[in-house]
C-alpha positions, 0 to 999 in steps of 0.5 A: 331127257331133252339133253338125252335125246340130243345127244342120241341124234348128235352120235347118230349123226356124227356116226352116219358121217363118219361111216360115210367117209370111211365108205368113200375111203374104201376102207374095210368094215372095221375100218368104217366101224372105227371112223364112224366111232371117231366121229360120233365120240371124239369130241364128247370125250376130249370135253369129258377129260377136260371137265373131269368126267371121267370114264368119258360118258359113252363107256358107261352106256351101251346105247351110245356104241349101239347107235354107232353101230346101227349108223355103220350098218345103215350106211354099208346096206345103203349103196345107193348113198355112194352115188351123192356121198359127198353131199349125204357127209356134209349133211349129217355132218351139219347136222351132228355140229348144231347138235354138238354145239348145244351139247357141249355148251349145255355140259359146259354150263352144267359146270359153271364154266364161263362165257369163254369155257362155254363156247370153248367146249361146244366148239371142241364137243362139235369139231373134235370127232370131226377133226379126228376123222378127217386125220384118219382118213388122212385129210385135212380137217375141215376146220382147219380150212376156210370153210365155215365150220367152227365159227358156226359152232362158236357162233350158236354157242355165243347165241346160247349164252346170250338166250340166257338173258331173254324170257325163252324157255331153255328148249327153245333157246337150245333147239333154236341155236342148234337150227342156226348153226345146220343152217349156216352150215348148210347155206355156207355149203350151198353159197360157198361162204368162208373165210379167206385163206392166209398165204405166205408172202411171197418172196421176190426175185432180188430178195431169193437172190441174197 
């Protein structure tokens, strides 16, 4: 029931933000419709493939479609949102990633997978939808920058697993998880945390001249 209702809140979420960007993005309303989806599901359903669940899981619920669509709908009727879009998106976008990380582990463990399938699969449950929406509203994803973004999520996974071995009940262990990684999400925003940038060496004049 718990699990549920996490993974209902993390559609939500995951939802809202992509509807958001794809307001941003000016695109039309199937357009908005279809990001929003992206997001919310993308990251689920790669992590269904890989363990094997198959149909991925929000074709088997409507409720899953339904809370997308009532995401995309709340996000067009509230034009007020656009003035401050940026920070509403990264938001709900933190949100959705502690959620997602929870639950990818959660599945992940459900399976019998190991310390590294665990904390593979929470970190492509929480940045695969976001990777997918940032490709179709032709951005670089953001996990792909130097933002913390996965590193939050691999490191609320690697908490999950190590909670396992103290006396904390499991909702306890997970909630606490899910509210380090919105935190260090959000703090890293808000102090512009990240990790540096790889650059190509740079060639030197005498050596373009060869």
């Amino acid at each position: 029931m718990a699990l549920t209702l996490l993974d209902y809140l993390g559609i939500f979420a995951f939802a809202l933000s992509g509807a958001l960007k794809g307001l941003r993005k000016q695109l039309d309303p199937f357009g908005v419709l279809v990001l929003a989806l992206a997001t919310a599901v993308g990251g689920g359903t790669i992590r269904d493939v890989v363990l094997g669940n198959i149909p991925p899981y929000w074709l088997s619920e409507r409720n899953y479609v339904l809370l997308v669509i009532a995401a995309t709908l709340i996000a067009v009727g509230m034009p007020r949102l656009l003035e401050r879009t940026e920070g509403v998106i990264l938001f709900f976008d933190a949100i959705g990633l502690g959620l997602y990380t929870v639950i990818g582990a959660t599945k992940a463990m459900e399976k019998g997978l190991g310390g590294v399938g665990v904390v593979a699969l929470a970190c492509v449950t929480a940045c695969g939808g976001g990777m997918i929406r940032d490709l179709l509203a032709a951005e670089v994803p953001v996990v792909l920058r130097k933002e913390i973004y996965a590193s939050a999520s691999i490191l609320g996974a690697l908490l999950i697993l190590g909670l396992q071995y103290t006396a904390l009940p499991s909702p306890v262990s997970l909630t606490a998880s899910a509210i380090v990684v919105v935190v260090l999400r959000l703090l890293a925003l808000r102090f512009h945390w990240g990790l540096p940038a790889m650059k190509a060496p740079v060639k030197h004049d005498d050596e373009t001249r060869r």
